[in-house]
C-alpha positions in Angstrom: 0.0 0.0 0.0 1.2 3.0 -0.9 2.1 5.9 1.8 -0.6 8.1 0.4 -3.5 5.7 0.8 -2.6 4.6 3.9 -2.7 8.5 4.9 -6.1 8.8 3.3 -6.2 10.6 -0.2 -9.4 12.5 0.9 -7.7 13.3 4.1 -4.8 14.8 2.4 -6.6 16.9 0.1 -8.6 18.2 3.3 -5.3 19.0 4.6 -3.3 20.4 1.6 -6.2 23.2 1.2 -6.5 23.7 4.8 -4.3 26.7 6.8 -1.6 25.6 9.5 -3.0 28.2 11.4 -6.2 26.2 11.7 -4.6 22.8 12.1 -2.2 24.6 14.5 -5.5 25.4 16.6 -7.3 22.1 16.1 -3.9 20.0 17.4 -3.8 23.0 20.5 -7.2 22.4 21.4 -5.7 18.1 21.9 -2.8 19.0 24.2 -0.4 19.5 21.6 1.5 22.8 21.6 4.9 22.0 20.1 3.5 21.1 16.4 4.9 24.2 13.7 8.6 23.5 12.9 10.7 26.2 13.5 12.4 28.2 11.1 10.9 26.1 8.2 10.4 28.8 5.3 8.5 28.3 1.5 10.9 28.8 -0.9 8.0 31.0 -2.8 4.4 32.2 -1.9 1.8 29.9 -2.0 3.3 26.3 -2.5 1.2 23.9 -0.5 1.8 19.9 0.7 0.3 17.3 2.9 1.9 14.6 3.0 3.4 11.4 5.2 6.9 12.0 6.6 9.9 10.4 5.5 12.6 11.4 7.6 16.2 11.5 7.6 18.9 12.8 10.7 21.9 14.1 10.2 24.4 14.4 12.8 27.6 16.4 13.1 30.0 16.0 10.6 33.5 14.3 11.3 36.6 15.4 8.8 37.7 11.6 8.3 34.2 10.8 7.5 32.9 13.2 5.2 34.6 14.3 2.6 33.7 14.4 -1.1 34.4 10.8 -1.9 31.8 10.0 0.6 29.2 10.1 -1.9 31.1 7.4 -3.8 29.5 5.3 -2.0 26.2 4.4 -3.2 24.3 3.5 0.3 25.0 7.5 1.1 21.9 7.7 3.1 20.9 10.9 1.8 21.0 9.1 -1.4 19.2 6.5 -0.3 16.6 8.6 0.7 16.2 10.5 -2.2 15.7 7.2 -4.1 13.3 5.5 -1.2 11.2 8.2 -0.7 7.6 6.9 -1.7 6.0 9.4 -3.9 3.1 11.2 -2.3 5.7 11.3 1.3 7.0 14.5 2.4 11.5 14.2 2.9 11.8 15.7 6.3 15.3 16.6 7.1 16.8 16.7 11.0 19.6 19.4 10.5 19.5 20.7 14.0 18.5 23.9 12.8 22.2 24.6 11.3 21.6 26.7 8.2 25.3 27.0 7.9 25.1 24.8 5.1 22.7 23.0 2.3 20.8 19.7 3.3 19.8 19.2 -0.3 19.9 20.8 -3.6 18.4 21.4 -6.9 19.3 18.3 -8.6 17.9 16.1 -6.0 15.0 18.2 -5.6 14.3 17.4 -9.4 14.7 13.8 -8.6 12.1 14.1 -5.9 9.9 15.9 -7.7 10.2 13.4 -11.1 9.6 10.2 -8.7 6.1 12.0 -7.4 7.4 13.2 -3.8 5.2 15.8 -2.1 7.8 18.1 -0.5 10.7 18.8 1.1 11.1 20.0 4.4 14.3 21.2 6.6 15.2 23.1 9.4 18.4 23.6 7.6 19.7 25.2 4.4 18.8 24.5 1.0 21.4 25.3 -2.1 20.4 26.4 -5.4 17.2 27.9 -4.1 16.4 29.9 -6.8 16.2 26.5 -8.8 14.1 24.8 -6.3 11.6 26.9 -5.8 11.2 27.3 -9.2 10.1 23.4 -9.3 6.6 22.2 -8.6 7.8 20.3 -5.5 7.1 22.8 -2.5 10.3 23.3 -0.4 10.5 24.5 3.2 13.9 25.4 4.5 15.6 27.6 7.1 17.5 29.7 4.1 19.4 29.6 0.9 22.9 27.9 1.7 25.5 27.5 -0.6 28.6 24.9 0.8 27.7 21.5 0.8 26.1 19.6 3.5 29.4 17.7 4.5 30.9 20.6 6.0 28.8 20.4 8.9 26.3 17.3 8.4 26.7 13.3 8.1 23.6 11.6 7.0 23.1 8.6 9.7 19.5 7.5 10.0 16.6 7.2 7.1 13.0 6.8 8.1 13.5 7.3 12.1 12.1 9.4 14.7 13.6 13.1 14.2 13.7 16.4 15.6 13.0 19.3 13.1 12.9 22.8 13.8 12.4 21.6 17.5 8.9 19.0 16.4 9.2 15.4 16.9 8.5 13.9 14.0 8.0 10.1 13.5 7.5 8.8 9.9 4.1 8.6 8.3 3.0 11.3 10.8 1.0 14.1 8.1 3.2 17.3 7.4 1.1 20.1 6.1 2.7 23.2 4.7 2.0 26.6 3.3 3.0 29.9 3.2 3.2 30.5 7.4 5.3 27.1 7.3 4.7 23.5 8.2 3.1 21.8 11.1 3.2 18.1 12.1 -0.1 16.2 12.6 0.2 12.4 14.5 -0.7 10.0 11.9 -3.9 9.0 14.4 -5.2 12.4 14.4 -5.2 13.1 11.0 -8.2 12.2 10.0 -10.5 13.9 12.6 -8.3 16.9 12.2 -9.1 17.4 8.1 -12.9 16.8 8.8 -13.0 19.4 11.9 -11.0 21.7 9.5 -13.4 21.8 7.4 -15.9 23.1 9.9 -13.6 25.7 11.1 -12.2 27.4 7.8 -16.1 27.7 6.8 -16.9 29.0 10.1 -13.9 31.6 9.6 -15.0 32.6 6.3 -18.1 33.7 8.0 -17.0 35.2 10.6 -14.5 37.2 8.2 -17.7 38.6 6.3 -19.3 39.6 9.1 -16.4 41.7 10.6 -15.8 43.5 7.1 -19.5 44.2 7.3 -18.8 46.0 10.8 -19.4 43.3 13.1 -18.4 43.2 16.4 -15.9 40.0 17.3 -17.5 40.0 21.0 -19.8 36.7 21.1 -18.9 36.2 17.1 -15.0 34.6 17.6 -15.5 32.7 19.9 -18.9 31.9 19.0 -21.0 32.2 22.0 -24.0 34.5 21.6 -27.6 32.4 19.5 -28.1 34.9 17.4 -24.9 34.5 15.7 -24.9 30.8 15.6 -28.3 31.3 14.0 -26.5 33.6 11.5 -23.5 31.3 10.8 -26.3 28.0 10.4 -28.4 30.3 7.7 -25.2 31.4 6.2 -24.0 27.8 5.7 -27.3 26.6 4.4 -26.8 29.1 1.7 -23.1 28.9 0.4 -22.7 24.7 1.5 -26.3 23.4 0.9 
């Protein structure tokens, strides 16, 4: 089975056109705070992904370790990855928020992209940035960075628990990203996430008409006064059926 239908292909198109901001909410309102990876930026406005995680770590680099000839070697895990990655996953890269240096680049951003991967996501560097984000894969990085990832990383473990931007991430939990950044939803909540999202962001749009006609937001966000929930119920009957 492949990683996207085990996520849920209506799920993921739920979550791919729904704002972190709202999934940030929905995760808050189940206990979980530490969910929108730090210092993950789009490469350009208004690439989106949802996707499972794939993850790979990368440790400190060690001088009789990582030099160039290290990617003679053709079980280099970060070329592994790049050629494991199921299409429809998102790569998710533990850099340990060191933008000192690239994780990736454009060339294996094209690969991704050719074999149907959904994004990439770092809380590291990313060189030839101009390139990637001028690909249809969406990219999320701390920053351009030019020298190559051995400088300062060694690739180590594919596919394992990771820390990225300071969020655990396990694989096949749901990364969902857009122009504020990326957040991380557990694979088990993803599903009653995208449905309650769906709620939400309609509820939003209403509430976003309403203040532009002059509304007050006191008993509108939150909603706690009737007469608006009677509002927001006629309004949904109209634009949802």
């Amino acid at each position: 089975m492949s990683a996207v239908a085990q996520a849920g292909e209506e799920t993921l198109g739920i979550l791919r056109n729904s704002a972190t901001s709202t999934l940030t909410t929905l995760l808050y309102k189940r206990g979980l705070r530490n969910v929108f990876v730090q210092g993950a930026r789009p490469l350009r406005a208004g690439q989106r992904t949802a996707g499972p995680a794939f993850t790979l770590r990368y440790i400190p680099a060690r001088e009789d370790l990582d030099g160039l000839d290290a990617f003679l070697d053709p079980r280099h895990p970060q070329r592994v990855a790049v050629e494991e990655i199921p299409p429809g996953a998102v790569l998710v890269m533990d850099c340990r928020g060191d933008v000192s240096v690239a994780s990736a680049g454009s060339i294996l951003a094209t690969r991704m992209q050719v074999r149907g991967v959904a994004g990439i996501v770092t809380d590291g560097g990313l060189r030839d940035a101009s390139g990637i984000a001028a690909l249809e894969i969406g990219a999320w990085c701390a920053g351009p960075s030019a020298p190559t990832n051995l400088i300062r990383h060694h690739a180590l473990d594919i596919n394992a628990p990771i820390g990225c931007g300071g969020v655990p991430v396990y694989p096949g939990d749901i990364m969902v990203g857009d122009d504020d950044g990326v957040v991380c939803i557990p694979a088990h909540l993803a599903g009653e996430v995208a449905r309650e999202a769906v709620t939400m962001e309609r509820y939003e749009d209403f509430v976003l008409e309403q203040v532009r006609g002059g509304a007050s937001i006191i008993g509108l966000y939150p909603l706690t006064r009737p007469e608006n929930r009677a509002l927001f119920e006629a309004w949904l009957a109209r634009r949802h059926g």
